[in-house]
VEXDREN-2710 file (C-alpha; in Angstrom, 1 decimal):
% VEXDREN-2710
k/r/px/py/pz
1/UNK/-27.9/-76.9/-14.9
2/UNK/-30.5/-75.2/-16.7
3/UNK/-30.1/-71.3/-17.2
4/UNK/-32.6/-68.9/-17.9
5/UNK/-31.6/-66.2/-20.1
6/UNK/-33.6/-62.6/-20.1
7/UNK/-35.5/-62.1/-23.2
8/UNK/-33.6/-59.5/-25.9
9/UNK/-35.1/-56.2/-25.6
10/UNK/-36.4/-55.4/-29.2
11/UNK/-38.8/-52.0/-28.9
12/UNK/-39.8/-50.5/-31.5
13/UNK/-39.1/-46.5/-32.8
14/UNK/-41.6/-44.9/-30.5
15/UNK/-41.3/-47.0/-27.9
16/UNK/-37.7/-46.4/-27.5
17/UNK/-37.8/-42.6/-28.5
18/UNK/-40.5/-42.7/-25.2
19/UNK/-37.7/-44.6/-23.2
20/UNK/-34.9/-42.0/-24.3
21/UNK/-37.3/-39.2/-23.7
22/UNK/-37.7/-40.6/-20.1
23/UNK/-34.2/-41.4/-19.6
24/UNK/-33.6/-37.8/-20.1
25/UNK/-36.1/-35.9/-17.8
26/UNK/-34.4/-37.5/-14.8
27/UNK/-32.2/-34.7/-13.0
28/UNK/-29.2/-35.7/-13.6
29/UNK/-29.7/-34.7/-17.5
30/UNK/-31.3/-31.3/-16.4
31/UNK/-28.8/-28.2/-16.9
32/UNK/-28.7/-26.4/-12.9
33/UNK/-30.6/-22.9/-12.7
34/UNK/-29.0/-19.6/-13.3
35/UNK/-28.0/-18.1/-10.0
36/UNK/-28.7/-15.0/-9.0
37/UNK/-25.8/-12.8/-10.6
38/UNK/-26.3/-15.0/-14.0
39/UNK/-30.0/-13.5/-14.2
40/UNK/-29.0/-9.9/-13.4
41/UNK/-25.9/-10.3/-15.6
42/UNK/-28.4/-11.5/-18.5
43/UNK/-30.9/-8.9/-17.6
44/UNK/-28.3/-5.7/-17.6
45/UNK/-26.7/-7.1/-20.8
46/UNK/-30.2/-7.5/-22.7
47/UNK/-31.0/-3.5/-21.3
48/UNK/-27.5/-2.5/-23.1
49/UNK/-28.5/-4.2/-26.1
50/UNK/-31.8/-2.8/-26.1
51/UNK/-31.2/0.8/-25.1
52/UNK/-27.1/1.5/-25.8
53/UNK/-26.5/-0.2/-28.6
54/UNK/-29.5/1.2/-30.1
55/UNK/-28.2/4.7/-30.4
56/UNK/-25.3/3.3/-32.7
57/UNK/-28.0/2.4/-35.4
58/UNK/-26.5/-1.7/-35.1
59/UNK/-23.2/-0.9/-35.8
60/UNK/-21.0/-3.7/-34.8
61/UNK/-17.9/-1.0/-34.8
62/UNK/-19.3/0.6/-32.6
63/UNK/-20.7/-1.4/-30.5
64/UNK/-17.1/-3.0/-30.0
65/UNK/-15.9/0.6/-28.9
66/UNK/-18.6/0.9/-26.7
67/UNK/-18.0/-2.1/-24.6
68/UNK/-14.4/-1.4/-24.7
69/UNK/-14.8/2.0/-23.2
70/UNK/-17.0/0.5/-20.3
71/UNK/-14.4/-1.9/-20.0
72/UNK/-12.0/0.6/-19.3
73/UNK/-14.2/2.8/-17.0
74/UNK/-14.5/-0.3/-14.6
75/UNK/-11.1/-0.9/-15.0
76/UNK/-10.0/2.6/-14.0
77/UNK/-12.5/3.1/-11.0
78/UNK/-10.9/-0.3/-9.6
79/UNK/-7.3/1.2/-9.7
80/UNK/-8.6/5.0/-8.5
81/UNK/-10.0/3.2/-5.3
82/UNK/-6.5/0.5/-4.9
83/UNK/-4.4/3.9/-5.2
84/UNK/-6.4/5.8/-2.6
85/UNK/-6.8/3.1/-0.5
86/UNK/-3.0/2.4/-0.7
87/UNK/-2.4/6.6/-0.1
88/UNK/-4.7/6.6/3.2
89/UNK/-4.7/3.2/5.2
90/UNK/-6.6/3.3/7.9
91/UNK/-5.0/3.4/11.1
92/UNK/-6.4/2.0/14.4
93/UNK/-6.6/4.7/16.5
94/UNK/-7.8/4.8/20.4
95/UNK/-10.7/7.0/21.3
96/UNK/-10.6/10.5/22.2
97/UNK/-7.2/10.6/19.9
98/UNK/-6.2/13.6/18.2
99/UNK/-6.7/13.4/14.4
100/UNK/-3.4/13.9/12.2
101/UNK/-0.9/13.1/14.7
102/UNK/-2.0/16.4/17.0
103/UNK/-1.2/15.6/20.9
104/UNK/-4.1/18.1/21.7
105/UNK/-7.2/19.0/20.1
106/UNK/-11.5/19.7/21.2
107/UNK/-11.8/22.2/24.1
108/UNK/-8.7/24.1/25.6
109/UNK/-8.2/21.8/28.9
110/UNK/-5.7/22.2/31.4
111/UNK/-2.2/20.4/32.4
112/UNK/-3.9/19.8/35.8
113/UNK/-7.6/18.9/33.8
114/UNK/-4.8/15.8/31.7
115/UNK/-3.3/15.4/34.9
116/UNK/-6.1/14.5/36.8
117/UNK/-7.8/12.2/33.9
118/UNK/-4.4/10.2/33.8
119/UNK/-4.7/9.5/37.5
120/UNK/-8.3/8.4/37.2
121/UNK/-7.2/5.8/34.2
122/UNK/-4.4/4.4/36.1
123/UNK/-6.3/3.7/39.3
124/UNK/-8.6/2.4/37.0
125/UNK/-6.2/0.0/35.1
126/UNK/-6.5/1.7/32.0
127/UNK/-3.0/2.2/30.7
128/UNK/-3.4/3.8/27.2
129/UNK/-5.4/6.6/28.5
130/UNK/-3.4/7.2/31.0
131/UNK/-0.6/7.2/28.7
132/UNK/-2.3/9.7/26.2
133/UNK/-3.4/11.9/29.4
134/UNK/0.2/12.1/30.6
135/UNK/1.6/13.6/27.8
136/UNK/-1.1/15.7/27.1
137/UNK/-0.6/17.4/30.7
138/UNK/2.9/17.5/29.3
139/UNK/2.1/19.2/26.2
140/UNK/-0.6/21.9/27.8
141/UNK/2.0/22.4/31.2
142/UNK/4.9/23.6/28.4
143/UNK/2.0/25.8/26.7
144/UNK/1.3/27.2/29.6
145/UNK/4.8/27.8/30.8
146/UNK/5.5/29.5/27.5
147/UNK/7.8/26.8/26.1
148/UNK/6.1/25.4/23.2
149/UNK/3.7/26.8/21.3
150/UNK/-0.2/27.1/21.4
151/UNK/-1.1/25.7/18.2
152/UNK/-3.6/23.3/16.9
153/UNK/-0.9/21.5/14.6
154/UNK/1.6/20.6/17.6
155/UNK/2.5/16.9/17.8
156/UNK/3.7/14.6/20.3
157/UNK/7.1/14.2/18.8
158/UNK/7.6/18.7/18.5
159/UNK/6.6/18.4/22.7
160/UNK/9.8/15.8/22.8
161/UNK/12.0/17.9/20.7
162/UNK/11.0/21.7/21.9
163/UNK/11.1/20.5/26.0
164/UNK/14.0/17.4/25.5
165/UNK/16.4/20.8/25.4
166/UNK/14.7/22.6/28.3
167/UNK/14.9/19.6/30.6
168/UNK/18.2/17.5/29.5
169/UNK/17.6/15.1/32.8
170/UNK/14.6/14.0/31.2
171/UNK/15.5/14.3/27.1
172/UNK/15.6/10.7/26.5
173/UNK/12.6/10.2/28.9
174/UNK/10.5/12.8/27.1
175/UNK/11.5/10.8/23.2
176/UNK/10.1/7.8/24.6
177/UNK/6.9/8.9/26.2
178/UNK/5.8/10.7/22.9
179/UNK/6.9/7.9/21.1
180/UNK/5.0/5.6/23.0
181/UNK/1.9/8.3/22.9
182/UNK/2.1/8.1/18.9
183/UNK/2.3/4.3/19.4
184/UNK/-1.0/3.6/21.7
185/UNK/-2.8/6.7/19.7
186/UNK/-2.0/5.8/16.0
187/UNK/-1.1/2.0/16.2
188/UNK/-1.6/-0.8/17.9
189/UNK/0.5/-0.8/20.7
190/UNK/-0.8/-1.2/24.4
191/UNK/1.0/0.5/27.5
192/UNK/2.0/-1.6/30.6
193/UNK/1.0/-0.7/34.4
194/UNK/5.1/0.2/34.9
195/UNK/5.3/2.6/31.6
196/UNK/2.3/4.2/32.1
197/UNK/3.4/4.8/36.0
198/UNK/6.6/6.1/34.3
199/UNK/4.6/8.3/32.6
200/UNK/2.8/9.9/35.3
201/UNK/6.3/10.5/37.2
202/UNK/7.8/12.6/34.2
203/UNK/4.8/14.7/34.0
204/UNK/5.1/15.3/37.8
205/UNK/8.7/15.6/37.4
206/UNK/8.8/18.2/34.4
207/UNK/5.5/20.2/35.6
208/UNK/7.9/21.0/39.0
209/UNK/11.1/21.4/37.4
210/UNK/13.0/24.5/36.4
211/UNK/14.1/24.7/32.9
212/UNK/17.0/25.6/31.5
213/UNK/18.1/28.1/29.3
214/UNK/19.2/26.4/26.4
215/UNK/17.1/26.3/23.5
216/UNK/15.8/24.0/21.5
217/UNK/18.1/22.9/18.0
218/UNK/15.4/23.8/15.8
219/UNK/13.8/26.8/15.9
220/UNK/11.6/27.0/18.3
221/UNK/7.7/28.7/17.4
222/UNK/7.0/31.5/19.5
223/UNK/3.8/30.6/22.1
224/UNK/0.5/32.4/20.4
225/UNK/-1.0/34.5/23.9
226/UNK/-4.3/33.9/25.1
END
């Protein structure tokens, strides 16, 4: 069997510097391009050097303490904006809700005005407004029965606690509509067709009954006249 054998590859110095210097031009050998932020990073550090570090008169000292100090800028914006983001969450709220836990706030309305928009939402299948309707009508019907006070700052849970004595057949009722009210307004809880019916029947209830004579535990706020 006779073989034939390639001939040995013998170039000379240029020739193979030429193959080398083809060899590496193909992509594979060619470093990637900067992206983007490597660019801008480049371009903001040469500006530093040119303008910041020029005030120093080249001082190496100094320049060490002036990237330090950025450093440490950066560093302490990042943990202002964690802490305050940490302090104040934001909370999913509903729309039309009352800002700060308030049951009642924009123009004076009504008990029969809430009344009538919680009727409207539940014949419309909208159970959270009727929800937050309901116990508004609660909270302006005691206003204007001169059981809680007329204030901007009232809250959902001071209508619970101020009435709950006034109307002991419906204490527990009253705790868990306002609870339910802070729920829908400044969580993420959704009201059911049978709660939100519930609801509406303890406003009806409470807006017809007579209430008693005991006070609240807490001292109650005396009604501001209007």
């Amino acid at each position: 069997m006779i073989r034939v054998l390639a001939a040995p590859l013998d170039p000379d110095n240029d020739e193979a510097r030429r193959w080398a210097e083809q060899e590496l031009s193909e992509s594979d050998y060619q470093p990637p391009e900067p992206s983007w932020l490597d660019r801008f990073g480049d371009r903001l550090w040469e500006w530093i050097a040119d303008n910041v570090f020029g005030w120093f008169g080249g001082s190496d000292t100094l320049r060490v303490i002036v990237i330090v100090l950025a450093i440490a800028l950066v560093l302490g914006l990042v943990i202002a904006v964690v802490r305050h983001l940490r302090r104040n969450p934001r909370i999913p709220r509903s729309t039309g809700t009352a800002p700060s836990g308030q049951v009642l706030s924009g123009p004076a309305r009504s008990a029969a005005d809430f009344r009538s928009d919680a009727d409207a939402a539940f014949t419309a299948g909208h159970y959270d407004s009727c929800v937050l309707a309901a116990v508004r009508a609660l909270a302006r019907g005691g206003i204007e029965r001169g059981l809680l006070a007329d204030e901007p700052s009232l809250t959902a849970h001071e209508v619970s606690v101020d009435l709950g004595p006034r109307f002991p057949e419906h204490d527990a009722a009253l705790r868990s509509a306002t609870d339910l009210f802070d729920a829908i307004a400044y969580g993420d809880r959704h009201a059911s067709a049978e709660s939100a019916r519930a609801i509406l029947e303890l406003e009806r209830s409470v807006s017809s009954a007579r209430p008693s004579e005991t006070e609240p535990s807490r001292p109650r706020r005396l009604a501001v006249p209007r």
